[in-house]
N, C-alpha and C positions, 0 to 999 in steps of 0.2 A: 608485535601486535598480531592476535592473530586472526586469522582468513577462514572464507568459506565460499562455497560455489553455491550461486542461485541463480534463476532464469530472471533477466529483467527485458520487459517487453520483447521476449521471443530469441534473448539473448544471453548463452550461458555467458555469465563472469565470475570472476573473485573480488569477493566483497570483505573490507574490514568487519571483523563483527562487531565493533562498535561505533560502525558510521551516521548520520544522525540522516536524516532528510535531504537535508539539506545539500550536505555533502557530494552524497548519489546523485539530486537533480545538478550538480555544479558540476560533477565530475563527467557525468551522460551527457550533458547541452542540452538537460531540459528545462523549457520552461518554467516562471516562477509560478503560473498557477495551475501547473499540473500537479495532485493528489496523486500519494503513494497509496495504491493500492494490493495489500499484502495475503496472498492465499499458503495456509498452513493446515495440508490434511484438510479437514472437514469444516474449517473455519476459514473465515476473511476480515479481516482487520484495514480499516479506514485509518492514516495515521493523522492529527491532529497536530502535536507538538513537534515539527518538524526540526527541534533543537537538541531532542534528548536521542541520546543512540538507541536505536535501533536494539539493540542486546536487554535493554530496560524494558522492553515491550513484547508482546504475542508474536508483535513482526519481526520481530526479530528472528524468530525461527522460521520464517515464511523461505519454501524452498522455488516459492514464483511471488515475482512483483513485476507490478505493471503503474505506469505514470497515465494520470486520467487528467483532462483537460474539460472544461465545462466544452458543452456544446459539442464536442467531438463525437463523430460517430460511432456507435457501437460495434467493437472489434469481436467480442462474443456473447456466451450469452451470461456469465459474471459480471460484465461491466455493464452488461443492461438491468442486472436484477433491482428490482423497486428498492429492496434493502439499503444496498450503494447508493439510491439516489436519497434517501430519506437519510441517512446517517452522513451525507454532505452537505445538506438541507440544516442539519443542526449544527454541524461545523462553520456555516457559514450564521450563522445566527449566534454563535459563541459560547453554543450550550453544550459542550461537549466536553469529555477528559483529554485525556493524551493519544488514546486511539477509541475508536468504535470495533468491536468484534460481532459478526452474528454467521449463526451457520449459514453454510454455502449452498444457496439456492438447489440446485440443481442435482444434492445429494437426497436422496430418502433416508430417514430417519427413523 
């Protein structure tokens, strides 16, 4: 199988590159309703299908992920961008694909 290094919550590890969601929160000890939050370059990817790996997805190349919890307070300024909150807004409403992608706030374009 093979591996890859990425930052999860401020933590480098080696990641299967075909791990799914799921996986990652069961193997970290996080929480069931913390949301993978995936940054790749100039994008960020909300994951939805937390059963398909990871390597199937945008997120999959994300070289930082971060686990987002309703209600928690905002760690930067990514995880406050309106984007993220309105693309978990439809996740939880069930209208969504396998992930949400939108450019990353905070770049110009």
């Amino acid at each position: 199988m093979e591996t890859r290094w990425a930052t999860v919550d401020g933590v480098t590890l080696e990641l299967p590159a075909d791990c799914t969601v799921c996986e990652l929160r069961d193997a970290l000890y996080k929480p069931n309703d913390a949301v993978l939050v995936a940054v790749t370059g100039d994008l960020v990817s909300i994951v939805h299908d937390e059963d398909r790996p990871l390597s199937e997805l945008v997120a999959g190349c994300a070289e930082t992920y971060y686990f987002r919890r309703p209600e928690e307070p905002d760690r930067n300024e990514l995880l406050a961008a309106p984007e993220l909150e309105r693309a978990l807004e439809k996740s939880h409403d069930g209208r969504t694909e396998a992930e949400t992608t939108f450019q990353r706030p905070e770049i110009d374009h």
